[in-house]
N, CA, C, O and CB atoms as a CASP TS submission, in Angstrom:
PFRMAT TS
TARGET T0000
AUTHOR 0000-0000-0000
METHOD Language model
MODEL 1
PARENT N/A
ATOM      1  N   UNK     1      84.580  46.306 -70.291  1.00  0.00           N
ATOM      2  CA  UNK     1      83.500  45.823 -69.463  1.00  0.00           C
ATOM      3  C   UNK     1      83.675  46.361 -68.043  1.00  0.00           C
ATOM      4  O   UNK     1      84.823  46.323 -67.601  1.00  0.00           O
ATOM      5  CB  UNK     1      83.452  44.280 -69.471  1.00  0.00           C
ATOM      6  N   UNK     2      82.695  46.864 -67.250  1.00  0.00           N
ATOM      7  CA  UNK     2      82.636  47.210 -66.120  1.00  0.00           C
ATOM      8  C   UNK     2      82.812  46.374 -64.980  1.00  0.00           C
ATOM      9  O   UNK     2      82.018  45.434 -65.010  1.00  0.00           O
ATOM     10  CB  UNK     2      81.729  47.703 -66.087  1.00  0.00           C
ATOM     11  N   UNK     3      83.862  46.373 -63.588  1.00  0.00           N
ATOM     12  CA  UNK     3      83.852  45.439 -62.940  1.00  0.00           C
ATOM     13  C   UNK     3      82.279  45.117 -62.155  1.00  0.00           C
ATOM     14  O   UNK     3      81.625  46.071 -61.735  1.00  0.00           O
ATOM     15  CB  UNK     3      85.002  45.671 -62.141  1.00  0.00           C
ATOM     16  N   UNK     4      81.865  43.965 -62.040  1.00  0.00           N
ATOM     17  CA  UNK     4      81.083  43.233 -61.444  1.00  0.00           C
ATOM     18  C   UNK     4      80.832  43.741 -59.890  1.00  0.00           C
ATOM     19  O   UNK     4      81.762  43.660 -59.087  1.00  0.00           O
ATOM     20  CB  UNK     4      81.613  41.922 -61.608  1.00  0.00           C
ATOM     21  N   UNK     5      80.094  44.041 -59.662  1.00  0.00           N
ATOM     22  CA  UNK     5      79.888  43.863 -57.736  1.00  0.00           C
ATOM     23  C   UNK     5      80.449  42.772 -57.200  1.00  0.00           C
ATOM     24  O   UNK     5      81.498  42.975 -56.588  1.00  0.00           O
ATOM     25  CB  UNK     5      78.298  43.658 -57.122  1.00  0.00           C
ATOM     26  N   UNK     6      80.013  41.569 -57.261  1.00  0.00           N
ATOM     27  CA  UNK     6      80.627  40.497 -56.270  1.00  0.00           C
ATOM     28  C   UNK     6      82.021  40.273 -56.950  1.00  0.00           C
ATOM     29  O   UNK     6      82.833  39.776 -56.171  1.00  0.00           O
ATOM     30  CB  UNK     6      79.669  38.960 -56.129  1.00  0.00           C
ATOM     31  N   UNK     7      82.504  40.518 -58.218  1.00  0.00           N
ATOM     32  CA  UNK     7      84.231  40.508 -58.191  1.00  0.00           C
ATOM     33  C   UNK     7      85.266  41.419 -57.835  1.00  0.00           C
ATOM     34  O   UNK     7      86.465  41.186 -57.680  1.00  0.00           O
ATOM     35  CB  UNK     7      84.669  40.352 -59.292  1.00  0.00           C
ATOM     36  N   UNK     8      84.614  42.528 -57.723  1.00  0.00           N
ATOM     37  CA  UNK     8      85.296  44.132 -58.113  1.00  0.00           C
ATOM     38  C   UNK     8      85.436  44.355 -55.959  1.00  0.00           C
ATOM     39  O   UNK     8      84.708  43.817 -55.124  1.00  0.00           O
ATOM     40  CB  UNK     8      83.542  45.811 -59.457  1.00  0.00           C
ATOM     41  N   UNK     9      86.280  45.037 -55.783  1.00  0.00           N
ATOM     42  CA  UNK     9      86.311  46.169 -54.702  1.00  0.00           C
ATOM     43  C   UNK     9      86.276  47.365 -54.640  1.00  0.00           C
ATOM     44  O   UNK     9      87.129  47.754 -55.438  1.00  0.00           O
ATOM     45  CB  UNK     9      87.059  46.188 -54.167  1.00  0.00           C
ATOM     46  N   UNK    10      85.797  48.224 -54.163  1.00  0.00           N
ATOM     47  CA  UNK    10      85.529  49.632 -54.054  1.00  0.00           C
ATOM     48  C   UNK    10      86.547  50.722 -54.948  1.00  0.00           C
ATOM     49  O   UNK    10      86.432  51.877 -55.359  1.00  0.00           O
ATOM     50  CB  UNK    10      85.629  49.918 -52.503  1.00  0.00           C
ATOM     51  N   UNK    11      87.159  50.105 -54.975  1.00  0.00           N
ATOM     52  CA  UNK    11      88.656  51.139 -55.426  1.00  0.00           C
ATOM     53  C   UNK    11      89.084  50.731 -56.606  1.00  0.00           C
ATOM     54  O   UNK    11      89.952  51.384 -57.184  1.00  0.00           O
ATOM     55  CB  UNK    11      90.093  51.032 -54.430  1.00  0.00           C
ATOM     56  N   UNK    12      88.440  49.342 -57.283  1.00  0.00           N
ATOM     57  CA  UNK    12      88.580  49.109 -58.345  1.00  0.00           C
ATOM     58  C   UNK    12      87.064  49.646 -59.087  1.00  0.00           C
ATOM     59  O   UNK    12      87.108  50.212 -60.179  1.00  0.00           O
ATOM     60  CB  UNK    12      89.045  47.687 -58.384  1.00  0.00           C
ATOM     61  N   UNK    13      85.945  49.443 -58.484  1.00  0.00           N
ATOM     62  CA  UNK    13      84.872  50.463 -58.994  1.00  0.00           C
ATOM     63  C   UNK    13      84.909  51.518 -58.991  1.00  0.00           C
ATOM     64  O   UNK    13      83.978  52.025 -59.618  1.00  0.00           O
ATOM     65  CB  UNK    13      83.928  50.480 -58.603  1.00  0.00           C
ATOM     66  N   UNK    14      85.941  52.544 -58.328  1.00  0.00           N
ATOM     67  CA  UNK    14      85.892  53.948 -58.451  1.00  0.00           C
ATOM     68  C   UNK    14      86.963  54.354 -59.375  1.00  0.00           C
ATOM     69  O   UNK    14      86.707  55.430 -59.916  1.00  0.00           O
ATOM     70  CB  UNK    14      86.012  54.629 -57.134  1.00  0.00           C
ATOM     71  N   UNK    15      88.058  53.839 -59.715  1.00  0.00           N
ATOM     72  CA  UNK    15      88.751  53.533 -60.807  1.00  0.00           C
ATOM     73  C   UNK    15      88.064  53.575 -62.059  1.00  0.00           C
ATOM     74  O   UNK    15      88.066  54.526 -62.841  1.00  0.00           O
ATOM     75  CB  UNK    15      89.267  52.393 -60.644  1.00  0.00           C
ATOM     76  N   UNK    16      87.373  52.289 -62.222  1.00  0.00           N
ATOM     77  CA  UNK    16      86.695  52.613 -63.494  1.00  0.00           C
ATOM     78  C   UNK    16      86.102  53.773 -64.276  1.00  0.00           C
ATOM     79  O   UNK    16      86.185  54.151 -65.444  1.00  0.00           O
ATOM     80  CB  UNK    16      85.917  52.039 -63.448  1.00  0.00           C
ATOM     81  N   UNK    17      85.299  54.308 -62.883  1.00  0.00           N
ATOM     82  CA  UNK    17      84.091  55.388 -63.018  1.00  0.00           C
ATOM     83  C   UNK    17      85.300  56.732 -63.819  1.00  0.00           C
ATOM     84  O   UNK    17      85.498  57.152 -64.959  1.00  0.00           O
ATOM     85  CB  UNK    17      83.149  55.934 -60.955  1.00  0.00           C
ATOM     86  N   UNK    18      85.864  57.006 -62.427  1.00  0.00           N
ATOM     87  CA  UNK    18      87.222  57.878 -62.911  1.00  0.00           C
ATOM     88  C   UNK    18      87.600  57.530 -64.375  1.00  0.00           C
ATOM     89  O   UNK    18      86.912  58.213 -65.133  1.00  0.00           O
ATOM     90  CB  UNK    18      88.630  57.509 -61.929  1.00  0.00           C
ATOM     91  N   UNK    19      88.167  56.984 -64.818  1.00  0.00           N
ATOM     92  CA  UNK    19      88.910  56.499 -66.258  1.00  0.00           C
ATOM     93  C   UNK    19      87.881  56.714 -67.190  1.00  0.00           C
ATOM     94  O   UNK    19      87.884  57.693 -67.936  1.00  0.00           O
ATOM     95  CB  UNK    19      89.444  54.840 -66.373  1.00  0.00           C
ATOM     96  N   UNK    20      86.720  55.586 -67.193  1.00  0.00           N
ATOM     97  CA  UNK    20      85.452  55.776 -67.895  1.00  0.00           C
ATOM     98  C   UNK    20      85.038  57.116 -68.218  1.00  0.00           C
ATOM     99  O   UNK    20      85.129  57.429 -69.405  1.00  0.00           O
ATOM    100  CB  UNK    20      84.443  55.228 -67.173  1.00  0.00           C
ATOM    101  N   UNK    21      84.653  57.871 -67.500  1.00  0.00           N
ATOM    102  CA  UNK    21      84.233  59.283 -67.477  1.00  0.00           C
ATOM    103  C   UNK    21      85.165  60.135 -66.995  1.00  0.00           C
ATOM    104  O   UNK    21      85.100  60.854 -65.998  1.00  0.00           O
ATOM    105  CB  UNK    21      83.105  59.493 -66.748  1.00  0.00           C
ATOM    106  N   UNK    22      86.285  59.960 -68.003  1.00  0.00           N
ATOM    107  CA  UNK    22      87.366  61.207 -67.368  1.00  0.00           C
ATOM    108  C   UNK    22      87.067  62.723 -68.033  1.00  0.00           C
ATOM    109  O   UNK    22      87.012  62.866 -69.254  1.00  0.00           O
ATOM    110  CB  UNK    22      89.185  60.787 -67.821  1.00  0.00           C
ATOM    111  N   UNK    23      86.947  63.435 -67.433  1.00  0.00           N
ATOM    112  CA  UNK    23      86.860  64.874 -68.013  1.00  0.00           C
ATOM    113  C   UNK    23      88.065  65.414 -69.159  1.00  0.00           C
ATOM    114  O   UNK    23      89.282  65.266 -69.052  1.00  0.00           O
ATOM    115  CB  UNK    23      86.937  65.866 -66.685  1.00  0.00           C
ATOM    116  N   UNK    24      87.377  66.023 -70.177  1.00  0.00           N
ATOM    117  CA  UNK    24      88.623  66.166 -71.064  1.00  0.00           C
ATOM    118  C   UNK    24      88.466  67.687 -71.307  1.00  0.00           C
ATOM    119  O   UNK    24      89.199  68.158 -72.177  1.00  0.00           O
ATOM    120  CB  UNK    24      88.650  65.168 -72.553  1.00  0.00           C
ATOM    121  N   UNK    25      87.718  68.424 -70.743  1.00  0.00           N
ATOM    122  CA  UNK    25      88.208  69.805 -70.178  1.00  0.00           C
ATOM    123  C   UNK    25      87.645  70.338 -72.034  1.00  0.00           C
ATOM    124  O   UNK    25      88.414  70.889 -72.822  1.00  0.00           O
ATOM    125  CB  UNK    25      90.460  69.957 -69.459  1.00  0.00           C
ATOM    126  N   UNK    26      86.441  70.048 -72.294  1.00  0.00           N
ATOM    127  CA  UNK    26      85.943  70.302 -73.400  1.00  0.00           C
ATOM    128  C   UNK    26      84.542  70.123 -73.798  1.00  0.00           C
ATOM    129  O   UNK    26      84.306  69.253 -74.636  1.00  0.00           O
ATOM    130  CB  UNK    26      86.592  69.754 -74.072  1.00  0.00           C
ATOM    131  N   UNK    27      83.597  70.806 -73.327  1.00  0.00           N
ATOM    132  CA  UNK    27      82.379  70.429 -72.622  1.00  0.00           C
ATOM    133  C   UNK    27      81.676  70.641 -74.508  1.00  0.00           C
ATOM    134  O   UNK    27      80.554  70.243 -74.822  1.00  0.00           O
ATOM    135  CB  UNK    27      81.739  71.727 -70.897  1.00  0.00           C
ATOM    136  N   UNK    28      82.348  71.117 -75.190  1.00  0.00           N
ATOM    137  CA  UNK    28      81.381  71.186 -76.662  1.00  0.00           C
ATOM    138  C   UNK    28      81.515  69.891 -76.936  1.00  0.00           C
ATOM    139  O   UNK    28      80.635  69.288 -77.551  1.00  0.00           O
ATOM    140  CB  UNK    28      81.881  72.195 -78.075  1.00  0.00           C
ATOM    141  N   UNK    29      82.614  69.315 -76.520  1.00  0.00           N
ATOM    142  CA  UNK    29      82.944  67.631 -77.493  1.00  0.00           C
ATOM    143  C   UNK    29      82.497  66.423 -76.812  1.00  0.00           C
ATOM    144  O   UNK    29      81.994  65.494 -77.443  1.00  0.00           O
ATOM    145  CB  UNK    29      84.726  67.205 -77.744  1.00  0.00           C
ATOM    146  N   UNK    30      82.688  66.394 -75.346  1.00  0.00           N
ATOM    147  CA  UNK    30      82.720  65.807 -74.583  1.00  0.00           C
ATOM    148  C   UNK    30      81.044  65.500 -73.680  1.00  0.00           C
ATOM    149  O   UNK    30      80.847  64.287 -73.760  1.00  0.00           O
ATOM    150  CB  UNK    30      83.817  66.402 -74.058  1.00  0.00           C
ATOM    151  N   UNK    31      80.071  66.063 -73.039  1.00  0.00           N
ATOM    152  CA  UNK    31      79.048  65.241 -72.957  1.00  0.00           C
ATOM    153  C   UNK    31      78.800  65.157 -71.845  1.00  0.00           C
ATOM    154  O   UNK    31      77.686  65.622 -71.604  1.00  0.00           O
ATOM    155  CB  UNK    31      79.130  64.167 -73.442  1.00  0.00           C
ATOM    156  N   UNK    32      79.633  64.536 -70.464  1.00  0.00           N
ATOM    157  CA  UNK    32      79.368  63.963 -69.495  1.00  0.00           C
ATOM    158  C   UNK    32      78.849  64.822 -68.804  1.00  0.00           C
ATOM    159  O   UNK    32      77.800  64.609 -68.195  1.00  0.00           O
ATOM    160  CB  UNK    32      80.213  63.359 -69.012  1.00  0.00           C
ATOM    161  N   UNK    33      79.563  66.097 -68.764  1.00  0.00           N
ATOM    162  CA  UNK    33      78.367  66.889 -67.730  1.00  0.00           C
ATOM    163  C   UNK    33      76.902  66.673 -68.274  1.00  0.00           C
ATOM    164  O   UNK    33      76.056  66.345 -67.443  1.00  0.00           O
ATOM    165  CB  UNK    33      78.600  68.719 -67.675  1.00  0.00           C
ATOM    166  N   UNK    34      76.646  66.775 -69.166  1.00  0.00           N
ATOM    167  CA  UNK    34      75.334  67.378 -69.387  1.00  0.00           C
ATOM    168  C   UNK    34      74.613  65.693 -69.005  1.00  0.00           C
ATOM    169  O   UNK    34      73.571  65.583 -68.358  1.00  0.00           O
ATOM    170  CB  UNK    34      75.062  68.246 -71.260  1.00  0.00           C
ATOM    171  N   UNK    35      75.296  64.646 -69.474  1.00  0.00           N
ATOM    172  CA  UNK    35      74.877  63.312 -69.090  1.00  0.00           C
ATOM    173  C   UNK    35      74.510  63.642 -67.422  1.00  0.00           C
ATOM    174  O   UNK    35      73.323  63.758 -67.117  1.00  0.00           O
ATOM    175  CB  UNK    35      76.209  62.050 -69.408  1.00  0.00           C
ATOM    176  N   UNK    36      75.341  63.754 -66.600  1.00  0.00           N
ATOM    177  CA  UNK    36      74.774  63.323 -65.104  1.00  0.00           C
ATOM    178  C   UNK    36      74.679  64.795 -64.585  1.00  0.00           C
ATOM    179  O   UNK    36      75.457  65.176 -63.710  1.00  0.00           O
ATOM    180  CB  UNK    36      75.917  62.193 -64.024  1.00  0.00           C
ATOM    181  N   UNK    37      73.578  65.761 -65.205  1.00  0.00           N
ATOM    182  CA  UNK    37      73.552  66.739 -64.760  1.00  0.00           C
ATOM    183  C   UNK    37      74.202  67.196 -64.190  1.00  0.00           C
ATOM    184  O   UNK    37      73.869  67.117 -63.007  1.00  0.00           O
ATOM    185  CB  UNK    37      72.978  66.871 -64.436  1.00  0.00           C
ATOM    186  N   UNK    38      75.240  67.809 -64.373  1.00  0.00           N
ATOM    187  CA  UNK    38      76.234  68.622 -63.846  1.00  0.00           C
ATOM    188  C   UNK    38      76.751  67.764 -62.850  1.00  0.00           C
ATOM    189  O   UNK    38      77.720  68.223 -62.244  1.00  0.00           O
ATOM    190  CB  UNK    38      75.784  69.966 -63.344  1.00  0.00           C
ATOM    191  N   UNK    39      76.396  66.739 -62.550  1.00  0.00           N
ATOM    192  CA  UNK    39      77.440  65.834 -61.145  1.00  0.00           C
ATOM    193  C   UNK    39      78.172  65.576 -61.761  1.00  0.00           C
ATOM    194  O   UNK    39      78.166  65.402 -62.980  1.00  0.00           O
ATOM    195  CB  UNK    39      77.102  64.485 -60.242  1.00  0.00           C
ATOM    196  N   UNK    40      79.399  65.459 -60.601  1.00  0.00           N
ATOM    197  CA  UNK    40      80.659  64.766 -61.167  1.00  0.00           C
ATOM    198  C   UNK    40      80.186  62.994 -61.214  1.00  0.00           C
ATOM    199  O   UNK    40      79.244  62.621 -60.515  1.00  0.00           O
ATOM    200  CB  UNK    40      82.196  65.141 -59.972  1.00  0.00           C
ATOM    201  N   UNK    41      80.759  62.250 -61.881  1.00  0.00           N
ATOM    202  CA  UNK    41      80.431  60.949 -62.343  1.00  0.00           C
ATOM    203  C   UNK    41      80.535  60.511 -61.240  1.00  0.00           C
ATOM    204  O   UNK    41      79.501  59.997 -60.814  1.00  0.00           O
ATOM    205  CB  UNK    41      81.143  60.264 -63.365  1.00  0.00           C
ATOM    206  N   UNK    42      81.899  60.498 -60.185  1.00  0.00           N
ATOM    207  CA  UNK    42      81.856  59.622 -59.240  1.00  0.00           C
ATOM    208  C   UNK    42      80.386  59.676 -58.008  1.00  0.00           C
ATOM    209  O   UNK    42      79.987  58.693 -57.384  1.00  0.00           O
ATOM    210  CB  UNK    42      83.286  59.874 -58.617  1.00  0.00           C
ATOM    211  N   UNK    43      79.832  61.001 -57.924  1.00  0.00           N
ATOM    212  CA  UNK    43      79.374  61.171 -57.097  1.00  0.00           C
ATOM    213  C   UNK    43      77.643  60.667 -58.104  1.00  0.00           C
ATOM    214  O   UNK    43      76.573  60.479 -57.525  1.00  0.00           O
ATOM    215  CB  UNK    43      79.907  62.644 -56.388  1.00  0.00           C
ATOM    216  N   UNK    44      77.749  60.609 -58.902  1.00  0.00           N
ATOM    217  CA  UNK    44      76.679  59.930 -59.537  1.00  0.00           C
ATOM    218  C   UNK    44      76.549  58.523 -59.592  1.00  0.00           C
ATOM    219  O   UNK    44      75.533  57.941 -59.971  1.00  0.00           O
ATOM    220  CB  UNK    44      76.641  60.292 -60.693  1.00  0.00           C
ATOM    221  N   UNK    45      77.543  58.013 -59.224  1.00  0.00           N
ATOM    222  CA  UNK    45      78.218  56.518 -59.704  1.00  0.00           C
ATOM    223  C   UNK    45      78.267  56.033 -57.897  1.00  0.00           C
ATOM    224  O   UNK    45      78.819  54.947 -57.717  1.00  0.00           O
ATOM    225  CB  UNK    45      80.283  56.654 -60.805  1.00  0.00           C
ATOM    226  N   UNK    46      77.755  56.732 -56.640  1.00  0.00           N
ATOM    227  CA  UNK    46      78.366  56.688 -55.838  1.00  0.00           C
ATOM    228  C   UNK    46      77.519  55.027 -55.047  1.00  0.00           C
ATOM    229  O   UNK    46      78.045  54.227 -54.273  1.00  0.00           O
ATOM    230  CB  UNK    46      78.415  58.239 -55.196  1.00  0.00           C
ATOM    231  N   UNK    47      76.067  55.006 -55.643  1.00  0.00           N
ATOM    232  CA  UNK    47      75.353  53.465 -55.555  1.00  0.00           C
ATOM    233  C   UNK    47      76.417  52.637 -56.110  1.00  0.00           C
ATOM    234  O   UNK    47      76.830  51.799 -55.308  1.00  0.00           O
ATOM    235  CB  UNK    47      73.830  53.214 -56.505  1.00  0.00           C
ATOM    236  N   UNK    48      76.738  52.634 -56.764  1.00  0.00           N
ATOM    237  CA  UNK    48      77.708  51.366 -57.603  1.00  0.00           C
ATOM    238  C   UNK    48      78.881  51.181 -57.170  1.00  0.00           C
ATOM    239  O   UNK    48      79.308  50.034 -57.046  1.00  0.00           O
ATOM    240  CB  UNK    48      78.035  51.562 -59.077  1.00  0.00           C
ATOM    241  N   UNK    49      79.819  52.531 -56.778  1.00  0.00           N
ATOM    242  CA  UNK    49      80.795  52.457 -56.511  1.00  0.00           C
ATOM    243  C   UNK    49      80.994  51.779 -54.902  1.00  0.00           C
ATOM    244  O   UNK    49      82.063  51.215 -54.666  1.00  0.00           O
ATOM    245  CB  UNK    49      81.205  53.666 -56.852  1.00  0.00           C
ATOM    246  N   UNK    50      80.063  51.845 -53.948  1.00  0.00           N
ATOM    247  CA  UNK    50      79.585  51.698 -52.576  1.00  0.00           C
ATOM    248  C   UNK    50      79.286  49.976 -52.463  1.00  0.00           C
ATOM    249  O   UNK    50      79.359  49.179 -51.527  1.00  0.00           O
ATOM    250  CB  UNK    50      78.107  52.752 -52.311  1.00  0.00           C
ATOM    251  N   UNK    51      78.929  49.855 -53.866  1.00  0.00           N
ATOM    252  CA  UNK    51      78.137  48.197 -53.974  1.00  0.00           C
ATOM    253  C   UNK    51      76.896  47.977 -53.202  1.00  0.00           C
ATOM    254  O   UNK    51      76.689  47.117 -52.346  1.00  0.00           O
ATOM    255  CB  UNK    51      79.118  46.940 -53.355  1.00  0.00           C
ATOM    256  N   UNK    52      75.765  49.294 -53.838  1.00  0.00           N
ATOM    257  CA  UNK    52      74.838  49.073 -53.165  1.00  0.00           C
ATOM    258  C   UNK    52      73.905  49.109 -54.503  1.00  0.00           C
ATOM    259  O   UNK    52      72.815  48.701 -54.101  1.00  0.00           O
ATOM    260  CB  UNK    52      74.657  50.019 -51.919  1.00  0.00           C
ATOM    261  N   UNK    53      73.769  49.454 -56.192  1.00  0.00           N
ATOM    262  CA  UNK    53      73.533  49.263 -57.305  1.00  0.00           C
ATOM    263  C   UNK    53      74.425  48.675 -58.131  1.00  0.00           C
ATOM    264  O   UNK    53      75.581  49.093 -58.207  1.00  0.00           O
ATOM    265  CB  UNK    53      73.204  50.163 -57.670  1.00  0.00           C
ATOM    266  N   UNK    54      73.959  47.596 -58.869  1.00  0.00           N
ATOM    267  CA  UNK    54      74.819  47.517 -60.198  1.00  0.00           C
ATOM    268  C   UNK    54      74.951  48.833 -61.277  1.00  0.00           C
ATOM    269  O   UNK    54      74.040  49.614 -61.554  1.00  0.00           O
ATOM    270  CB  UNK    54      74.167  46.324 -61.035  1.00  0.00           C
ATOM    271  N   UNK    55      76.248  48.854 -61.770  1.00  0.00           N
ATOM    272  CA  UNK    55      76.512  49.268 -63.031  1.00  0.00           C
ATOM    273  C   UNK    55      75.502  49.847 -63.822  1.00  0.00           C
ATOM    274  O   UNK    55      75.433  51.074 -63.771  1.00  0.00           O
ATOM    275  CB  UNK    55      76.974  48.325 -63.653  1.00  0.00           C
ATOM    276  N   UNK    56      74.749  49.286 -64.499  1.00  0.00           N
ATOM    277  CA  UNK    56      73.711  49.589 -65.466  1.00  0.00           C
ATOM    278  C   UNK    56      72.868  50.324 -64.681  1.00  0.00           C
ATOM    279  O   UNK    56      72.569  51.470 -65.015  1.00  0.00           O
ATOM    280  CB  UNK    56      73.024  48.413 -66.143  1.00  0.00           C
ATOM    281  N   UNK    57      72.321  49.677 -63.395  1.00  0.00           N
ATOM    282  CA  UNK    57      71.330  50.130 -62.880  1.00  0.00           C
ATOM    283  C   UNK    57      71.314  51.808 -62.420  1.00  0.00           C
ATOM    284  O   UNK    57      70.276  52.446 -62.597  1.00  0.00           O
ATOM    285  CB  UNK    57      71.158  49.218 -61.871  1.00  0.00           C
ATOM    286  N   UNK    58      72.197  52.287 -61.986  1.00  0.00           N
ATOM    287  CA  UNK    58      72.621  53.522 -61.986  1.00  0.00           C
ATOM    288  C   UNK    58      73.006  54.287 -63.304  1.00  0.00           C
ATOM    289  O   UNK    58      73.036  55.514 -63.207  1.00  0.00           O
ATOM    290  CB  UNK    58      73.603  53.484 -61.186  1.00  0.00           C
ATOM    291  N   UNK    59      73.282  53.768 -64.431  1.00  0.00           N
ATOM    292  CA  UNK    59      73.527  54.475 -65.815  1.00  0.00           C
ATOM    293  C   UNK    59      72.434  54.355 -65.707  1.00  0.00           C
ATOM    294  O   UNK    59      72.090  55.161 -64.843  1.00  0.00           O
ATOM    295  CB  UNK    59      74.310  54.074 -67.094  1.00  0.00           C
ATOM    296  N   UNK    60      71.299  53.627 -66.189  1.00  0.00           N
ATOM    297  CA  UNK    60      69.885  53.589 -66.689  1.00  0.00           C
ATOM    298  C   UNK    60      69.421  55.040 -66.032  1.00  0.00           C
ATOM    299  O   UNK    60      68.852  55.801 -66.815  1.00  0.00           O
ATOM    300  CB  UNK    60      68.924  52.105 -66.122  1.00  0.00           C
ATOM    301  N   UNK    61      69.618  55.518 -64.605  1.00  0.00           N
ATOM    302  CA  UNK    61      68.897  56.850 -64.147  1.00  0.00           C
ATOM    303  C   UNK    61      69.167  57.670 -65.092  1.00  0.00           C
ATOM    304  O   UNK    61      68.181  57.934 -65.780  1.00  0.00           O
ATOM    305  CB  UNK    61      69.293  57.489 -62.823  1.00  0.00           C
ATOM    306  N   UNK    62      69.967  58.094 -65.347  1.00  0.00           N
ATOM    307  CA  UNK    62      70.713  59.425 -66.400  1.00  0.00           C
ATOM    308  C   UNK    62      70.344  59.267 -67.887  1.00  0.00           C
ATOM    309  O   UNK    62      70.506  60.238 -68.625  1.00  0.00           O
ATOM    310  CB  UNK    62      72.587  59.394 -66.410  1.00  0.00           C
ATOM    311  N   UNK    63      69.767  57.888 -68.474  1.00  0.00           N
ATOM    312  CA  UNK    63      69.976  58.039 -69.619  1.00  0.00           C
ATOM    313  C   UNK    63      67.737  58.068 -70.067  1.00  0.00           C
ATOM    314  O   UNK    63      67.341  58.213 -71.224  1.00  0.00           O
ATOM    315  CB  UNK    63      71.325  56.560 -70.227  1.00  0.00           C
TER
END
């Protein structure tokens, strides 16, 4: 489960993002680029991670 905005701190939301969407250096198997158009996750993730979107609300753009 993704940390919460009002429980989570910045560094525990950018943690997640990192771990969650870690690059595995295998773009046939793996997905995420093509998920957040070529951004790196964090910088896609950067509303949520900031605590200025929830979680979902920022996945929902990409999907």
């Amino acid at each position: 489960m993704y940390p919460k905005l009002e429980e989570s701190t910045v560094e525990e939301r950018r943690e997640y993002i990192k771990t969650r969407y870690q690059c595995i250096s295998d773009c046939d198997n793996c997905g995420i680029c093509q998920i957040f158009h070529g951004s790196d996750p964090e910088v896609a993730f950067d509303d949520y991670i900031q605590g200025r979107a929830e979680y979902m609300d920022v996945l929902m753009r990409y999907l």
